[in-house]
TORLUM-351588 format. One record per residue (C-alpha): residue in one letter; x, y, z. Coordinates in nm, 3 decimals. Example, Ala and Ser with C-alpha at 12.3 -4.5 7.8 and 13.67 -1.06 7.14 Angstrom:
<nodes>
+-------+---------+---------+---------+
! dovex !       x !       y !       z !
+-------+---------+---------+---------+
!     a !   1.230 !  -0.450 !   0.780 !
!     s !   1.367 !  -0.106 !   0.714 !
+-------+---------+---------+---------+
</nodes>
This chain:
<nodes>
+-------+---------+---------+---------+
! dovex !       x !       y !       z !
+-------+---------+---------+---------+
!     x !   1.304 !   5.825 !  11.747 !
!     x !   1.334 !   5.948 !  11.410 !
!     x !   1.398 !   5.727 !  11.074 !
!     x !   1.745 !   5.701 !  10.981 !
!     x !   1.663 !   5.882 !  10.634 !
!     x !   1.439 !   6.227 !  10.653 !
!     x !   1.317 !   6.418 !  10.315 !
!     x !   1.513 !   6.751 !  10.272 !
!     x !   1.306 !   6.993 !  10.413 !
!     x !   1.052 !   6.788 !  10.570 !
!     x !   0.870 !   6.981 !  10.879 !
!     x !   1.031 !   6.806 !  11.195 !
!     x !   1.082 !   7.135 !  11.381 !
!     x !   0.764 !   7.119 !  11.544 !
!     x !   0.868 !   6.799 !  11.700 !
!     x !   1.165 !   6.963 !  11.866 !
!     x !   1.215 !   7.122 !  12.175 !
!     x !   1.524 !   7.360 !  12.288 !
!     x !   1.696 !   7.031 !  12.483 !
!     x !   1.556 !   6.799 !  12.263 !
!     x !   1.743 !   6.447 !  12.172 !
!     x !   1.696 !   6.240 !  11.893 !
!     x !   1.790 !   5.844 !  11.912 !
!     x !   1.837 !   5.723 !  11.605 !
!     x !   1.817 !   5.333 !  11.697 !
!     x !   1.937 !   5.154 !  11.379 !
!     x !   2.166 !   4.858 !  11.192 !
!     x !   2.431 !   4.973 !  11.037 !
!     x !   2.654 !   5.281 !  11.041 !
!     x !   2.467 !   5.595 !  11.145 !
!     x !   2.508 !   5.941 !  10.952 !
!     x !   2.699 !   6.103 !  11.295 !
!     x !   2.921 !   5.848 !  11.293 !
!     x !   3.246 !   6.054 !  11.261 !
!     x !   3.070 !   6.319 !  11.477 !
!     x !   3.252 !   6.335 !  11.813 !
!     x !   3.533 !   6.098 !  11.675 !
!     x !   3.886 !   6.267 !  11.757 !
!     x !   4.094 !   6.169 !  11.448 !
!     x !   4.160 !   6.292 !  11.112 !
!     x !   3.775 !   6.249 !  10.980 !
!     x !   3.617 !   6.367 !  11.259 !
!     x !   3.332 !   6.572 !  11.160 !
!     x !   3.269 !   6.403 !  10.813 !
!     x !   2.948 !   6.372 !  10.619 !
!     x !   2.820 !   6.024 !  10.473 !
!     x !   2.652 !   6.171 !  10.193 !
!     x !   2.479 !   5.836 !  10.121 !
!     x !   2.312 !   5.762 !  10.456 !
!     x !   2.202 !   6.154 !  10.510 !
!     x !   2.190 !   6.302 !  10.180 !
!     x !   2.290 !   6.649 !  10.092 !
!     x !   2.305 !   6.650 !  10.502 !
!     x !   1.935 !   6.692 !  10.538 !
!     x !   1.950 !   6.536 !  10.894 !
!     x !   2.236 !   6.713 !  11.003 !
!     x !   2.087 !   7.050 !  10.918 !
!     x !   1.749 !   6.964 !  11.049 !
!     x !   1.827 !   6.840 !  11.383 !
!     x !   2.178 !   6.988 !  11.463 !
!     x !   2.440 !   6.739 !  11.661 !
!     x !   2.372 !   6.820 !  11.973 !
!     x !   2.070 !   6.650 !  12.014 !
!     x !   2.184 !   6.324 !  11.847 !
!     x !   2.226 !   5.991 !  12.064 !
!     x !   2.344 !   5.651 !  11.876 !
!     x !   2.137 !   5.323 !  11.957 !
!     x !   2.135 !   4.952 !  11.836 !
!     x !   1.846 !   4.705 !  11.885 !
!     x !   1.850 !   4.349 !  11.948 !
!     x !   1.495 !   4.241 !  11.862 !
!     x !   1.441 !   3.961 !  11.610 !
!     x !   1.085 !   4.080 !  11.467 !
!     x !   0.874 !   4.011 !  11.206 !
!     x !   0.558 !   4.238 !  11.071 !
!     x !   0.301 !   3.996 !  11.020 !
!     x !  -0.021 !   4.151 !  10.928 !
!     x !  -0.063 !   4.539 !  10.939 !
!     x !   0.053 !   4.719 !  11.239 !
!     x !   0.115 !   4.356 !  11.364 !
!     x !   0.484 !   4.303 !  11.469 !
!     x !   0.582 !   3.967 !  11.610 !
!     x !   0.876 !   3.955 !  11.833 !
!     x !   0.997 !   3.581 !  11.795 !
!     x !   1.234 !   3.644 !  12.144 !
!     x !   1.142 !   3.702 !  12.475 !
!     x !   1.486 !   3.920 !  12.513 !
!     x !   1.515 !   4.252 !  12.333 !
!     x !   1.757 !   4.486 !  12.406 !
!     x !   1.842 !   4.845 !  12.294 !
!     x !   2.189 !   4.988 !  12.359 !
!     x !   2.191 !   5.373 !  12.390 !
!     x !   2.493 !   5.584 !  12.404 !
!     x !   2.638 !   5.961 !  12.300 !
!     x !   2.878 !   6.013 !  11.997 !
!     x !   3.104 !   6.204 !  12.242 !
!     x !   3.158 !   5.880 !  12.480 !
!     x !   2.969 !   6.061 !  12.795 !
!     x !   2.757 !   5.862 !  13.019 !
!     x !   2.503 !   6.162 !  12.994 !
!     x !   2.209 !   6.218 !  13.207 !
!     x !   1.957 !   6.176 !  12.868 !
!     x !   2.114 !   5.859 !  12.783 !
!     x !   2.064 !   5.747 !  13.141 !
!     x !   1.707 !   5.824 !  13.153 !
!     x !   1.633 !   5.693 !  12.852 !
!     x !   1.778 !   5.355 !  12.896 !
!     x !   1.609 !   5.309 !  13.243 !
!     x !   1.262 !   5.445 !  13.085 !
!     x !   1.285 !   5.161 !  12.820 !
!     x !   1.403 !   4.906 !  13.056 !
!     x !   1.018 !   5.028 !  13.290 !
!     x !   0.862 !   4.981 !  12.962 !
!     x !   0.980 !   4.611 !  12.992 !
!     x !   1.256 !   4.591 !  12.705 !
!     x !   1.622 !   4.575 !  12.851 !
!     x !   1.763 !   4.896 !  12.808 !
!     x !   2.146 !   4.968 !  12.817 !
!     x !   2.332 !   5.271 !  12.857 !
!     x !   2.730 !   5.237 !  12.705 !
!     x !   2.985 !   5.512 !  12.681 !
!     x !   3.143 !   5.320 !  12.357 !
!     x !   2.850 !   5.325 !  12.110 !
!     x !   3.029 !   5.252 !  11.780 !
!     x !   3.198 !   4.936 !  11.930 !
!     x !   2.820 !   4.843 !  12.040 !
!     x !   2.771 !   4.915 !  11.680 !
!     x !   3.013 !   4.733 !  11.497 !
!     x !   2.943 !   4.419 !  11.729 !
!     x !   2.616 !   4.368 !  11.607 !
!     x !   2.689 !   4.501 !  11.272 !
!     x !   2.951 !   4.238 !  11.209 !
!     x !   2.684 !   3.981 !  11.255 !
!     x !   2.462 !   4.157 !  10.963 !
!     x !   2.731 !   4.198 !  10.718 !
!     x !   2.787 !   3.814 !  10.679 !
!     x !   2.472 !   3.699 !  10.820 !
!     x !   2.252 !   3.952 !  10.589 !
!     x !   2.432 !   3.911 !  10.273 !
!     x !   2.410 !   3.555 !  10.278 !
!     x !   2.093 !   3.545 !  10.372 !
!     x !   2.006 !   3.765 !  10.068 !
!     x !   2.220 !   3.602 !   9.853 !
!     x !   2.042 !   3.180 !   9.942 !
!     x !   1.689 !   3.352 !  10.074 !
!     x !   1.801 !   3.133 !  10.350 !
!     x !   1.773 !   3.239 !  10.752 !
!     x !   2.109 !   3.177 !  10.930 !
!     x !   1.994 !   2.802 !  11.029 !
!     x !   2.013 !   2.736 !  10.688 !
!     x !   2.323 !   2.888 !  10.567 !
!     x !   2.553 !   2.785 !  10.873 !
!     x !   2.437 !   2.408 !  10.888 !
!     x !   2.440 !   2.339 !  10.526 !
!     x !   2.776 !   2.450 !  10.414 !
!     x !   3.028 !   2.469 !  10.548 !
!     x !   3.251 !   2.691 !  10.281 !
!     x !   2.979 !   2.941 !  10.363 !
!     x !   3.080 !   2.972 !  10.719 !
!     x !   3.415 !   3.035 !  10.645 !
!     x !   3.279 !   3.328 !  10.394 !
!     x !   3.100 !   3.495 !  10.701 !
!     x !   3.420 !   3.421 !  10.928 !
!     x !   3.646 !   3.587 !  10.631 !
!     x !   3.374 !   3.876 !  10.630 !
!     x !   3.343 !   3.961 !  11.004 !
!     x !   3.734 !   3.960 !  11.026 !
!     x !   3.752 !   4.202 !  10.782 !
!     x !   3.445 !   4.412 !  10.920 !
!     x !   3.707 !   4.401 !  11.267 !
!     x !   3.971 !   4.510 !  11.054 !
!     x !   3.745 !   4.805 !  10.982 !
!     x !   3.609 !   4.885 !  11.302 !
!     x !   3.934 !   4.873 !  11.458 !
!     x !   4.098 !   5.115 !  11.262 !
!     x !   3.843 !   5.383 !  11.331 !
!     x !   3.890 !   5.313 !  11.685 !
!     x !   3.622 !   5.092 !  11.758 !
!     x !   3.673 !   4.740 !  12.017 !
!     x !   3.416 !   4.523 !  11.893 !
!     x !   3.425 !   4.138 !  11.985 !
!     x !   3.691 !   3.927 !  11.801 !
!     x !   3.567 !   3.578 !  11.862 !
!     x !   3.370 !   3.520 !  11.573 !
!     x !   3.339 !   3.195 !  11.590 !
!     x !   3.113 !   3.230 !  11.841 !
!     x !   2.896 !   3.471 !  11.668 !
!     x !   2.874 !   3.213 !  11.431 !
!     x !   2.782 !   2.892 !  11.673 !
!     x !   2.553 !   3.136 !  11.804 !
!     x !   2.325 !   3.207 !  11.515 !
!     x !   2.324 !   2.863 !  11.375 !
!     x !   2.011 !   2.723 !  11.578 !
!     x !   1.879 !   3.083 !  11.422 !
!     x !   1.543 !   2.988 !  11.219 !
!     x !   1.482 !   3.407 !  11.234 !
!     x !   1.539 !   3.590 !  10.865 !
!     x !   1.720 !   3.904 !  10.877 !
!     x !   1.516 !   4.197 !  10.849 !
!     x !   1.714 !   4.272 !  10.528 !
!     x !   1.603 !   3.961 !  10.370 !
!     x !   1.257 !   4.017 !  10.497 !
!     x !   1.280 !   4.375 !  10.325 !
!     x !   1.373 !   4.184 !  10.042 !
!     x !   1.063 !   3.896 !  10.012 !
!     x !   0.788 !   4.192 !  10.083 !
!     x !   0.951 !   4.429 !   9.817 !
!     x !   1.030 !   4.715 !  10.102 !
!     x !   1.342 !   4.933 !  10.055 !
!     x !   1.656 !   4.750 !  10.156 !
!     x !   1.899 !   4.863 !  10.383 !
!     x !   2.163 !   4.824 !  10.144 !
!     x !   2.343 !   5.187 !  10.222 !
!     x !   2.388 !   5.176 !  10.598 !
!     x !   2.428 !   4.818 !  10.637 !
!     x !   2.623 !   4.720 !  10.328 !
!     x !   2.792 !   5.007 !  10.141 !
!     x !   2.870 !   5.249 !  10.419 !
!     x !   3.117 !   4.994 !  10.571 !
!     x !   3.304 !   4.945 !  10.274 !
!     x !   3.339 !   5.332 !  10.285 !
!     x !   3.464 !   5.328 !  10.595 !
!     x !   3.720 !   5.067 !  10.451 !
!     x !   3.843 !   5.251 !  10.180 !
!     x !   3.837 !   5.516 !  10.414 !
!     x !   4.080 !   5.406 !  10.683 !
!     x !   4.295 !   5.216 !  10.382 !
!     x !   4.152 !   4.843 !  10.505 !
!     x !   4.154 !   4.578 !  10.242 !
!     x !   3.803 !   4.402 !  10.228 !
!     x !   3.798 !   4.149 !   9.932 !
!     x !   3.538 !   3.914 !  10.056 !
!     x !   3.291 !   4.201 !  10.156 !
!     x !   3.316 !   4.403 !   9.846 !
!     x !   3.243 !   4.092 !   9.666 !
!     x !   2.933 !   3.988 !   9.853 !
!     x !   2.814 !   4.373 !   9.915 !
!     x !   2.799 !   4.389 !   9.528 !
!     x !   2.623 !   4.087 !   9.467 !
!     x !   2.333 !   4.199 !   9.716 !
!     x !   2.382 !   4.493 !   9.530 !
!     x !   2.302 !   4.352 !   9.219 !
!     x !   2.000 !   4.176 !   9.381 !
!     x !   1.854 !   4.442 !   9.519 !
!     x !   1.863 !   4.619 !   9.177 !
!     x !   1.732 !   4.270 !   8.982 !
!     x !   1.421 !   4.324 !   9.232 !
!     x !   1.376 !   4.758 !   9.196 !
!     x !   1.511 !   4.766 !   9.518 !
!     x !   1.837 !   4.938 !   9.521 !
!     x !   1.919 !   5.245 !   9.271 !
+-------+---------+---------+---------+
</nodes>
């Protein structure tokens, strides 16, 4: 696995073989993600996820596979990571759809090495469902320095914030052609026993560079993009925004 972001020019050839994949295992919307995508954008570059398309030219697309992770972590000392579940899962899948024999592999080689590992043939919607949860979840949580326990049981006009915010993130997904999960509600209910802080938030207390492009901006991108009216998540994407930058975080 490579990081999501790679200096231009930076000496990863080495690394790669002729049949060699790369799984970029990540929140928020990946630089491929119109790669593979029939449509009218397939093919397009998200200059502010892969800049001046420095992972695109370095790695080519054929070796790229897509992959979310469902492990609520926390570095606690150095080179210490404590995994506060007993459940992680990663979700692998190709930007073309296939069930392909890498994908396969991998997934069952993960799931040996004792985390559950899933193979899906619709990788944005596996996407999109977990980002949905960040968008609201993380920008609150950046916004109160609060984990979602403390957001969701405390007020309630928050929770209808994060309910306006992951039906507009649908809204989004679903007119690139993504299926994600509509019952939010549930996503709610689900995190509010969460005492966990989002890894964005975490970012944010230990002065680490914040995900702010791929998990916050790109999506409102993708909005303007496919002509989707957002309100409540350009408002609350621009006040992390302007936290991030209050802390040197965010340029």
């Amino acid at each position: 696995m490579l990081p999501p972001t790679l200096p231009e020019g930076a000496p990863v050839s080495p690394l790669l073989g002729t049949d060699t994949p790369v799984a970029f295992v990540m929140n928020g919307i990946p630089w491929w993600y119109f790669d593979h995508l029939a449509g009218p954008h397939e093919g397009k570059s998200l200059p502010r996820i892969d800049p001046n398309d420095a992972l695109r030219h370095a790695l080519g697309q054929g070796r790229t596979i897509g992959g979310v992770v469902y492990s609520a972590s926390a570095v606690t000392a150095p080179g210490v990571v404590e995994v506060e579940q007993p459940k992680s899962r990663i979700i692998l899948g190709e930007p073309d759809g296939s069930l392909s024999d890498r994908v396969l592999t991998l997934s069952g080689l993960i799931t040996k090495g004792g985390i559950s590992g899933e193979a899906t043939p619709a990788i944005r919607t596996e996407i999109w469902n977990k980002l949905i949860s960040n968008l609201a979840g993380g920008s609150l949580a950046v916004l109160t320095g609060s984990a979602p326990k403390g957001i969701y049981t405390a007020e309630p006009a928050a929770e209808q914030a994060a309910l306006r915010m992951m039906q507009e993130a649908t809204a989004i997904a679903q007119a690139l052609g993504a299926d994600p999960t509509t019952d939010h509600t549930r996503r709610v209910t689900g995190q509010r026993s969460m005492d966990h802080k989002p890894s964005i938030l975490q970012d944010l207390e230990l002065g680490r560079p914040m995900e702010i492009d791929g998990l916050f901006d790109a999506p409102l991108a993708l909005a303007h993009l496919a002509g989707v009216e957002v309100p409540t998540l350009e408002l609350m994407v621009a006040l992390c925004k302007l936290r991030a930058r209050s802390s040197g975080l965010y340029n």
